[in-house]
C-alpha positions as CSV (number, residue, x, y, z in Angstrom):
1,X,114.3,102.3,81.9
2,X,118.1,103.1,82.7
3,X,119.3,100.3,84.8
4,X,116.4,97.7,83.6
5,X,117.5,94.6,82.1
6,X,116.3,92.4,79.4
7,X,116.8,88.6,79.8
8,X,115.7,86.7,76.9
9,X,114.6,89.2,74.6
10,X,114.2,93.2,74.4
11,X,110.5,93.8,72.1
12,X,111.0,98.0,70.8
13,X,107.1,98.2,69.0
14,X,106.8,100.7,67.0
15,X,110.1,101.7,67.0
16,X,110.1,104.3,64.1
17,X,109.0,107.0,66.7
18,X,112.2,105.9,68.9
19,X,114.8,108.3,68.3
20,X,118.2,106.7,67.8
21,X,120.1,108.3,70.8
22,X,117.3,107.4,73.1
23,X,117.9,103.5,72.2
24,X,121.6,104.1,72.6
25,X,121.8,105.0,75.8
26,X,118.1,103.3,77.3
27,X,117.8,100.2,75.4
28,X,120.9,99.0,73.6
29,X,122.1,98.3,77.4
30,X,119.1,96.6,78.3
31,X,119.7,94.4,76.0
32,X,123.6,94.0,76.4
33,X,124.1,92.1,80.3
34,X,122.3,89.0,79.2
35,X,122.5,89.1,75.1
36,X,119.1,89.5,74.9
37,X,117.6,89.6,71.3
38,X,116.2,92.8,70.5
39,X,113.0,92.4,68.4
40,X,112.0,96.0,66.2
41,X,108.5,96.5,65.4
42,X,106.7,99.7,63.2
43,X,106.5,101.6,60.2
44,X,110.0,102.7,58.4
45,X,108.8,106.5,57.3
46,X,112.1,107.6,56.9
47,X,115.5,106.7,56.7
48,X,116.5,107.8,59.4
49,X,114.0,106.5,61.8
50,X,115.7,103.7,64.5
51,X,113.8,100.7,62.7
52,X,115.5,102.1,59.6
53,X,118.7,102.6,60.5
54,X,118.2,98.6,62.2
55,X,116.9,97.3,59.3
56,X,120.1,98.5,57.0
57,X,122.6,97.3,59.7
58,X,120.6,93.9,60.2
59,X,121.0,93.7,56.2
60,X,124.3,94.2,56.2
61,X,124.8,90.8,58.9
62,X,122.9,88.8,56.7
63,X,124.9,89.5,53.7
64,X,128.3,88.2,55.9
65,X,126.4,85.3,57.2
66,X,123.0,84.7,55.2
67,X,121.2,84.2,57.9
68,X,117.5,86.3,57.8
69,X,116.9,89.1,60.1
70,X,114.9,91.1,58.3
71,X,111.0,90.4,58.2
72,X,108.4,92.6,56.2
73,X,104.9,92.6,56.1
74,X,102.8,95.0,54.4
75,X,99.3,95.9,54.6
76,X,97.9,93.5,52.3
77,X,99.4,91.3,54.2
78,X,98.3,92.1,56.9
79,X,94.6,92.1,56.0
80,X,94.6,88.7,54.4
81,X,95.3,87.7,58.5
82,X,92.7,90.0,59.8
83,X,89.8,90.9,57.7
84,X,89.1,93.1,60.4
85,X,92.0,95.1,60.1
86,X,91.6,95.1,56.2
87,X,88.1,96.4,56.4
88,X,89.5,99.6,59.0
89,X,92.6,100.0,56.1
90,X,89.8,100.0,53.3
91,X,88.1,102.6,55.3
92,X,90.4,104.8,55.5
93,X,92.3,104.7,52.5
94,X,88.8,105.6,51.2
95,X,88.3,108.5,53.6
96,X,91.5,109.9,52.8
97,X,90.6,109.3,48.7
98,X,87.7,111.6,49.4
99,X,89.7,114.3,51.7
100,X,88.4,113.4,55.1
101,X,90.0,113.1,58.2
């Protein structure tokens, strides 16, 4: 990755397992020869995950200009979109109910 570059935009999926220093020094500069939007995708499960620590700073630019950055969905979300998907969350959230892997 050191030395790619990203023209029109720089997609990190899921980007909680990213650690911060890795985007630092691989991706941020992928991003930075053209200004190439970096897009954040995943599962905030802590605070300090990248996606978190993007998410507070990208809520911190809207608040000085108001203009969005920041886009959730959840699961129910999600599974009104794909039935299929809700029926594999259903699943599992039912396996786990009951203990099993």
């Amino acid at each position: 990755m050191v030395g790619a570059t990203a023209d029109l935009r720089l997609i990190i999926n899921e980007a909680q397992d990213i650690l911060p220093s890795m985007d630092a020094k691989n991706f941020a500069p992928m991003a930075a020869s053209r200004a190439a939007t970096r897009i954040s995708c995943g599962t905030v499960w802590t605070s300090t995950t990248l996606l978190a620590q993007m998410t507070r700073a990208c809520r911190i630019s809207e608040q000085v200009d108001g203009m969005q950055r920041v886009f959730f969905s959840t699961a129910e979300d999600m599974c009104k979109e794909n039935p299929r998907y809700g029926k594999f969350v259903d699943e599992l959230v039912s396996r786990l109910g009951r203990g099993l892997p």
